[in-house]
C-alpha positions as CSV (number, residue, x, y, z in Angstrom):
1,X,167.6,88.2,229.6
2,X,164.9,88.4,232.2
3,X,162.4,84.9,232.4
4,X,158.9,85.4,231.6
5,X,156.5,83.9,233.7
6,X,154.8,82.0,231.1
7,X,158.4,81.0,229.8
8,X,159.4,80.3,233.3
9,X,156.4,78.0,233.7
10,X,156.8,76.5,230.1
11,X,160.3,75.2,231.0
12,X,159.4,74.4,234.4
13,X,157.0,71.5,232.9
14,X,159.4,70.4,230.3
15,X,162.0,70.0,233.0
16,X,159.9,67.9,234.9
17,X,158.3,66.1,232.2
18,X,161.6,65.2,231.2
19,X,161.8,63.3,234.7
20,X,158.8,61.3,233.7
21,X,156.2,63.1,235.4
22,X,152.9,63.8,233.8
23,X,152.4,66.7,235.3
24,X,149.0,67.2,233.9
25,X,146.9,69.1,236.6
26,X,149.9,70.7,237.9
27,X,150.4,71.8,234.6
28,X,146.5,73.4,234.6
29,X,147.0,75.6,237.7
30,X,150.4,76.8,236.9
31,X,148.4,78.2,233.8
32,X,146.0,80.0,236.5
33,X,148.9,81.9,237.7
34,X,150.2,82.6,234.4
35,X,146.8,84.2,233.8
36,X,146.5,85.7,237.0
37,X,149.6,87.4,236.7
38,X,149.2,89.0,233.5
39,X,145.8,90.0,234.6
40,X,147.6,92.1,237.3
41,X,150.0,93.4,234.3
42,X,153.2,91.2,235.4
43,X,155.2,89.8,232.5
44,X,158.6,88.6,234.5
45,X,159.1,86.2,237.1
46,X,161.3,88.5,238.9
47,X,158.0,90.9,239.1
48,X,156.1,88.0,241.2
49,X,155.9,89.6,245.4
50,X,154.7,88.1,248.1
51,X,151.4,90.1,248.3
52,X,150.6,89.0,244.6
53,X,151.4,85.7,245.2
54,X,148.7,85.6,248.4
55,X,146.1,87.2,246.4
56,X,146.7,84.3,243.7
57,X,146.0,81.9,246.2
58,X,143.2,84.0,247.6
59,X,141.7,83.9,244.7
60,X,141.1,80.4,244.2
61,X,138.1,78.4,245.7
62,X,140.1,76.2,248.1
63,X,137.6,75.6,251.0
64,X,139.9,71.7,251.6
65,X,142.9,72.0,253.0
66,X,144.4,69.7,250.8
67,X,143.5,71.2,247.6
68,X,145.0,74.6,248.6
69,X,148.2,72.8,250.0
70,X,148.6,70.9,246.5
71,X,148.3,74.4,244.6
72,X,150.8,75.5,247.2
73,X,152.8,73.2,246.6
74,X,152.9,73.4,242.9
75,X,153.7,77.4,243.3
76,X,155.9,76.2,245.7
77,X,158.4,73.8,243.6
78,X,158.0,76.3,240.2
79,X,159.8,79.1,242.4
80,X,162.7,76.7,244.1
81,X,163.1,75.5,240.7
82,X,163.8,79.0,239.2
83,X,166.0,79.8,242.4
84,X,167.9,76.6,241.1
85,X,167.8,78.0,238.1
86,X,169.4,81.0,239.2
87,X,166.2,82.5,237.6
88,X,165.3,84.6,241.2
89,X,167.8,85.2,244.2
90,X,165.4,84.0,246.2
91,X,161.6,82.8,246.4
92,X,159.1,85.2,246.8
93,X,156.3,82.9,248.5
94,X,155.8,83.0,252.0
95,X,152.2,81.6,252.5
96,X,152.3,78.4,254.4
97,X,150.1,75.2,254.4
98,X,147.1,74.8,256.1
99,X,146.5,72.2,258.5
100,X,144.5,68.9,257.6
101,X,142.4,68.8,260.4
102,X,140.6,65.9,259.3
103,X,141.6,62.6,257.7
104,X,138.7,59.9,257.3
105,X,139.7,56.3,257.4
106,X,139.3,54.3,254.2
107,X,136.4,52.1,253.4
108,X,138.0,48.4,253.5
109,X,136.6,46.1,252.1
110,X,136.5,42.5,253.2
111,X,136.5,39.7,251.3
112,X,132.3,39.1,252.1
113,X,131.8,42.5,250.6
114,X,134.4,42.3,248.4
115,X,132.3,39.1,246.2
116,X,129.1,41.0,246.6
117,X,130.4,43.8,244.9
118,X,131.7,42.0,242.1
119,X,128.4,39.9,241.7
120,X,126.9,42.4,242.0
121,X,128.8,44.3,238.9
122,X,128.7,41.3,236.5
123,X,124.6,40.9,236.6
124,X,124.6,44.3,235.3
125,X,122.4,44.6,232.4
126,X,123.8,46.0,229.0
127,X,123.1,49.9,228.1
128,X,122.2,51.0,224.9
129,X,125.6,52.3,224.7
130,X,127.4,49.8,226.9
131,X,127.5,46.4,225.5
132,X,128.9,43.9,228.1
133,X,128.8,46.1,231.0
134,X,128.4,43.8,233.6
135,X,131.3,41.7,232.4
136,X,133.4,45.1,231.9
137,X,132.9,46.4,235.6
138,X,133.7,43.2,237.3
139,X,137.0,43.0,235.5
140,X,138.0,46.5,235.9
141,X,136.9,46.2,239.9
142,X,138.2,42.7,240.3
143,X,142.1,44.3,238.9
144,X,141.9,46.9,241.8
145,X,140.4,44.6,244.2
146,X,142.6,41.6,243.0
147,X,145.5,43.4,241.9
148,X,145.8,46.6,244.0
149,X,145.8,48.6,240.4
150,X,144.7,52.4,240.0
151,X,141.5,52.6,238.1
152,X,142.7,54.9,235.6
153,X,145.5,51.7,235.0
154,X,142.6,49.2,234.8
155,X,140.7,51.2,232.4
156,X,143.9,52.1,230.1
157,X,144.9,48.2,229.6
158,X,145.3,46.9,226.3
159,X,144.9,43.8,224.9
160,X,148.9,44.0,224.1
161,X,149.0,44.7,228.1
162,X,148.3,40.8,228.6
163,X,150.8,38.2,228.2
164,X,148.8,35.4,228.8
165,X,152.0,33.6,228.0
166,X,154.0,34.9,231.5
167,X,150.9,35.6,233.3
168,X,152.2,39.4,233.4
169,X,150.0,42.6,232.9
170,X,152.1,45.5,231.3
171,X,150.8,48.5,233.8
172,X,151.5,51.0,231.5
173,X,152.0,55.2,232.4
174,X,150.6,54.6,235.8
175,X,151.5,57.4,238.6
176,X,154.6,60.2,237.3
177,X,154.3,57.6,234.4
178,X,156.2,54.7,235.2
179,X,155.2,51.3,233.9
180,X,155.4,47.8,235.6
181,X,154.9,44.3,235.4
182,X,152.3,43.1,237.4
183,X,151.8,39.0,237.3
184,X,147.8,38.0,236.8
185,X,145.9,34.8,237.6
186,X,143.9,32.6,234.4
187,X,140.7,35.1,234.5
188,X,142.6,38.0,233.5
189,X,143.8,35.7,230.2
190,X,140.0,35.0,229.5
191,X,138.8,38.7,230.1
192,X,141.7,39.5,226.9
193,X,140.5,36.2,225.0
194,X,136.9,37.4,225.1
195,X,137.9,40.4,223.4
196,X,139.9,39.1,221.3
197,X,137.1,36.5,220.1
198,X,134.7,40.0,219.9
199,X,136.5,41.3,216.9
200,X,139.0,43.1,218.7
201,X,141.3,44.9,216.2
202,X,145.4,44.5,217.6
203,X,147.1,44.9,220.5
204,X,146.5,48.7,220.9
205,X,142.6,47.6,221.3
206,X,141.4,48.9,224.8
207,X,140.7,45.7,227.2
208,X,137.6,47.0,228.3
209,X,135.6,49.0,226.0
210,X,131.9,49.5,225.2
211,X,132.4,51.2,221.1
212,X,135.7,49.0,220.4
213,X,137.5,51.6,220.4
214,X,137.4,53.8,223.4
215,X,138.4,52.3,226.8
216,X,136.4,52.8,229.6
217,X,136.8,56.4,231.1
218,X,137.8,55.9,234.9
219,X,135.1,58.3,235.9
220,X,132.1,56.1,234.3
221,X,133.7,53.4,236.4
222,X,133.6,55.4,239.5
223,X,130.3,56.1,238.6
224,X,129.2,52.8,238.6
225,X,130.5,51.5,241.5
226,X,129.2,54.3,243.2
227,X,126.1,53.7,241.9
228,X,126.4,49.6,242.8
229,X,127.3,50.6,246.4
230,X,124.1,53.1,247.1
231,X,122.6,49.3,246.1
232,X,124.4,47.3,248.2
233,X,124.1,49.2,251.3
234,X,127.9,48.7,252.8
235,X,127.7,49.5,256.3
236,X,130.3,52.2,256.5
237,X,131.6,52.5,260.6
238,X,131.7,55.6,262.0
239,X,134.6,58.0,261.4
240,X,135.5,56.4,258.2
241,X,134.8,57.4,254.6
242,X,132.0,56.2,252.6
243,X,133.0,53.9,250.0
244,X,135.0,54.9,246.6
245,X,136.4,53.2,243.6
246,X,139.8,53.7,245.0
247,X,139.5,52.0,248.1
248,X,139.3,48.7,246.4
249,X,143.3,49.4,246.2
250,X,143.5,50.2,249.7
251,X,141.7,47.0,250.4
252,X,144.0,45.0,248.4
253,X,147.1,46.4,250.2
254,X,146.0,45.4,253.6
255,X,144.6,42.0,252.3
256,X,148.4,41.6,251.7
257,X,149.3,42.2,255.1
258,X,147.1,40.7,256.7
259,X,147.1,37.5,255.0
260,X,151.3,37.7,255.7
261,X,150.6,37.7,259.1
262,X,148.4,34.5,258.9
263,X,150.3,33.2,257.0
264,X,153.9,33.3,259.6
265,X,155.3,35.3,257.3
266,X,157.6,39.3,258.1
267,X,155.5,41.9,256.9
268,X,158.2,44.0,257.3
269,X,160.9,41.9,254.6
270,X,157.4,42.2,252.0
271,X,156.8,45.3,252.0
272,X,159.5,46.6,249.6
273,X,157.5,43.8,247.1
274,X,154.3,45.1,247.7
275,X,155.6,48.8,246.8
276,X,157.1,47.4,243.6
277,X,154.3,45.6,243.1
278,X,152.0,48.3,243.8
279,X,153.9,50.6,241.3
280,X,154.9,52.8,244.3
281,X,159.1,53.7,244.8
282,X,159.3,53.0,248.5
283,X,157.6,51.3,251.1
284,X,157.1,55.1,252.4
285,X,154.5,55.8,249.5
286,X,153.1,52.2,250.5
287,X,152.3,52.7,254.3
288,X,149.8,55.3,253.0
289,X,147.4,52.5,252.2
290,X,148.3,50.2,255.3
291,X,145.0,51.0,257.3
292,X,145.4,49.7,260.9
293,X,142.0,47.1,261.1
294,X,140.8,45.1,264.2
295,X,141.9,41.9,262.2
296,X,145.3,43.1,261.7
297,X,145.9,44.3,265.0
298,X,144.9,41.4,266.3
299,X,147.6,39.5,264.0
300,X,150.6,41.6,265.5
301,X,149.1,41.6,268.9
302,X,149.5,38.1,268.6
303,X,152.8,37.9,266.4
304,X,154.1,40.2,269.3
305,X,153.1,37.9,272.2
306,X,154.7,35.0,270.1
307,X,157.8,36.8,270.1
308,X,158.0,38.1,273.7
309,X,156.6,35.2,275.3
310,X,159.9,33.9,276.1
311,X,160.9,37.1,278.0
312,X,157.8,36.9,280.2
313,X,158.3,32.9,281.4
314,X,162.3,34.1,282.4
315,X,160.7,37.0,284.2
316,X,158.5,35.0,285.8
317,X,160.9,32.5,287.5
């Protein structure tokens, strides 16, 4: 029986659904090629050529080099996989990935900027629509300040999500949907008692909600601490990128290192913690948040002297 495309695509996403994966956006521009495809009056996957496969990608306004590489890549594994599959001989894509020419630092944020931000979010006034707003940003930017968590896992928590009782937060469906345990200090416990005292209904109530029903969409957040920071007037250094939402994670991972170093403790026997913690698989995945600073490099400049000093005085004699 020769594979459809759509079918091919359809069984693609189970497959790696099945692994745990969301695989929601992937799952959109697949369907862009499914469309494509038919537009061009090709049913099977064994129709799919090179040439069609460039004018797919043509097609698409991809001006970032990123955003064409991640469609490329998406093409990219659905094609492998049917080779695997033994759906196609071989893969008919030959386009390659364009280069990422520039790669702006992250906005860190220090600890000074850091309590502005958040004082700045909890003297918010209520919206008609937004009861307890200021309240309700400060939490959601303390947990990815304080915590290191994704917004979109901030936003999702439930009250179930808190057991005040372990100090634990249940990170639930975070990235390729895995769920962790994350431990929490007293304040995240208050934050779930307040709404709890509110009227909450259950543990499937959102933690932080304006309707009591809804949780807070990640994008309104971003929103707001875009529009907190235009306020604040962060000086942003040159070469790096102005302040986003999702920085506050970065921040927290090099807080972590940084603070190991002044503390006398290895960074490097940590960092498989911080990954875990972090809900990443390896410290690989981690590194991409571990921003060289002028404070940490300062740290192993002088962890390294530390360590080689004894080298230099025999050299010396």
């Amino acid at each position: 029986m020769t594979e459809t495309v759509a079918s091919a695509v359809e069984r693609f996403i189970t497959h790696k659904r099945a692994h745990g994966r969301k695989y929601h956006s992937e799952a959109r521009e697949l369907a862009l090629l499914v469309r494509f495809a038919a537009e061009h009056q090709v049913r099977c996957l064994r129709e799919l050529t090179p040439a069609l496969l460039e004018d797919f990608l043509g097609s698409r306004p991809r001006p970032h080099p990123r955003s064409f590489n991640h469609l490329l890549g998406v093409v990219r594994c659905l094609l492998d996989w049917a080779v695997t599959w033994g759906l196609l001989e071989a893969s008919p894509l030959q386009a390659r990935r364009r280069r990422v020419t520039e790669q702006r630092i992250p906005f860190l944020f220090d600890p000074v900027q850091a309590r502005q931000l958040l004082d700045a979010a909890a003297a918010l006034p209520d919206g008609p629509r937004a009861p307890g707003r200021g309240p309700t940003y400060h939490g959601i930017f303390a947990l990815c300040y304080g915590l290191g968590l994704r917004a979109g896992e901030a936003c999702s928590l439930r009250l179930g999500d808190v057991d005040a009782g372990r100090s634990l937060l249940i990170v639930r469906g975070g990235k390729f949907g895995k769920h962790r345990l994350v431990p929490h200090g007293p304040r995240v416990a208050e934050q779930a008692a307040r709404r709890a005292r509110a009227g909450a209904a259950g543990d499937q109530a959102p933690l932080f909600t304006f309707d009591g029903r809804r949780p807070v969409h990640p994008g309104t957040a971003s929103q707001a601490f875009h529009h907190l920071v235009a306020t604040l007037e962060l000086p942003v250094p040159a070469g790096v990128c102005p302040p986003r939402l999702h920085h506050l994670r970065h921040s927290f991972a090099v807080g972590c290192l940084l603070r190991w170093y002044r503390e006398g403790l290895d960074p490097s026997t940590r960092l498989c913690q911080l990954s875990t913690f972090m809900g990443h698989v390896e410290p690989r995945s981690t590194s991409v948040y571990l921003t060289m600073t002028p404070p940490l490099l300062a740290e192993a400049s002088r962890r390294f002297e530390a360590f080689a000093a004894p080298a230099w005085t025999q050299a010396a004699r």
